[in-house]
N, C-alpha and C positions, 0 to 999 in steps of 0.2 A: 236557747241558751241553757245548760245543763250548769247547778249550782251545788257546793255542798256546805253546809253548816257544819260548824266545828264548835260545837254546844261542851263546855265544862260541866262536869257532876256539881252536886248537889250535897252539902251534908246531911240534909233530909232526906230518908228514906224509908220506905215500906221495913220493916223487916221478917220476911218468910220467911216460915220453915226449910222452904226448898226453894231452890234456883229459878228466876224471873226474868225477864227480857230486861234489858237495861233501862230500856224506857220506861215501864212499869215499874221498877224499883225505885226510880231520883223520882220525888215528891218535891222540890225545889220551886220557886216561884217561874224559873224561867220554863221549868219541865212542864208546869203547870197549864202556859200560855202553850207551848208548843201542841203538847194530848188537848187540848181544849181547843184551837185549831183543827185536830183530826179528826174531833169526836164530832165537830159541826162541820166537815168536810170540806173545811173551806183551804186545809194547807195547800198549797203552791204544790204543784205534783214533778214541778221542774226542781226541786227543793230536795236534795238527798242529805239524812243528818249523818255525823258520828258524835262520838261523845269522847272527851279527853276527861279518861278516869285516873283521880290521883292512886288510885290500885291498880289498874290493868292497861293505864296505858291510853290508846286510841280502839276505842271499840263500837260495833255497829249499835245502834240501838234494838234492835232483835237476840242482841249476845244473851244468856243465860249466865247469868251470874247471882252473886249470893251478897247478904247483907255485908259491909265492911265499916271500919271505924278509921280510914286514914285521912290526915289533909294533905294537901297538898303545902310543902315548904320546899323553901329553896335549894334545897339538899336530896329530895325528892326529883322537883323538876330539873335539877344537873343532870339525876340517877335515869328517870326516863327516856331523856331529851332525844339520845342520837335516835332509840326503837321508835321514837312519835316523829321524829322529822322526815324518819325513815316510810314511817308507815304513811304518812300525810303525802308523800313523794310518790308512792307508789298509787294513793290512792286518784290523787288527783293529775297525775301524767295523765293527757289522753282522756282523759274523762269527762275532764267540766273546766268550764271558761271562767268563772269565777268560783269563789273561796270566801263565805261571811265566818267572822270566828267572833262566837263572845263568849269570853273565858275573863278570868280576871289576872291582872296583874303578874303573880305569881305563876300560874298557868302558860302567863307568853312565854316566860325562861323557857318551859318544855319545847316551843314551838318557832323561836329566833331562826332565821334562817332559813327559814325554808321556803319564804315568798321571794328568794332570790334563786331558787333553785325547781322550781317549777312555771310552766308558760300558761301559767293563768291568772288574775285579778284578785288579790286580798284584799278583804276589808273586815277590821275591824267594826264591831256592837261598840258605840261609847258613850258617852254622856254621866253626868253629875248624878251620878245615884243610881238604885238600881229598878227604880220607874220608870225613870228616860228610857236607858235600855230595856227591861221590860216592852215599852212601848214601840219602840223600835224596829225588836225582835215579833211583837205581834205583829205590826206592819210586813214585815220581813217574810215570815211563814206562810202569810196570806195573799201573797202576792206582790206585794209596793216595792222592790226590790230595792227603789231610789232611794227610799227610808235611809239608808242605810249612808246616805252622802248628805244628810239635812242636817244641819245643826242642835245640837239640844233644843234651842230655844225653838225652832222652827219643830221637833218632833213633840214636843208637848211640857217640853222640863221649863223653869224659871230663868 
């Protein structure tokens, strides 16, 4: 079973002089869990990411890109929406049977729709804070796929 994460940026960030892979750039907690997965070699290798940047959109984690200061508002996510649903459609036509996305709130606006318009499985990251998820999301990366249909309480939240 062929999977992709739809991982939200991070307002933390590295800031380089010069252009860095996206994933070396977001310093974020969940970016955190994800390179810390990699670096003990334990990520899920069925596990393909992208990243929904409030700047660029839907992009690979290997993109080159440079430091930015935007968030994501709901004026933003109208702005980007059709290029992400569009990109998300394309990405995942034909390619993977499920779809985990943990994004927050704001972020879904970008992405509404489009679990009705592709033949694969969504699931949301959720849970009461952003430990639960956190916690989740490490299950998630590293294999537990099911993680990902347990309750808060059953993934480690109160």
């Amino acid at each position: 079973m062929s999977m992709l994460l739809v991982q939200g940026c991070s307002k933390s960030k590295n800031q380089p002089e010069e252009a860095m892979s996206a994933l070396n750039l977001y310093t974020g907690y969940f970016f955190k869990i994800i390179k810390k997965a990699m670096r003990e070699d334990a990520f899920d290798d069925r596990v393909d990411v992208c990243i929904l940047s409030a700047e660029h959109g839907i992009i690979d984690p290997d993109a080159e890109i440079t430091w930015y200061d935007r968030r994501m508002d709901a004026d933003r996510a109208a702005e980007l929406a059709p290029k992400v649903r569009e990109d998300l459609r394309e990405r995942i036509t034909g390619d993977y049977d499920r779809v985990i996305i943990n994004v927050g709130s704001v972020y879904r606006r970008a992405i509404e729709g489009v679990d009705s318009s592709v033949d694969a499985d969504i699931h949301y990251i959720e849970g009461e804070g952003i430990g639960v998820k956190g916690h989740i999301l490490k299950r998630v990366v590293r294999g537990e796929v099911e993680a990902v249909f347990q309750t808060a309480e059953a993934a480690g939240g109160c």
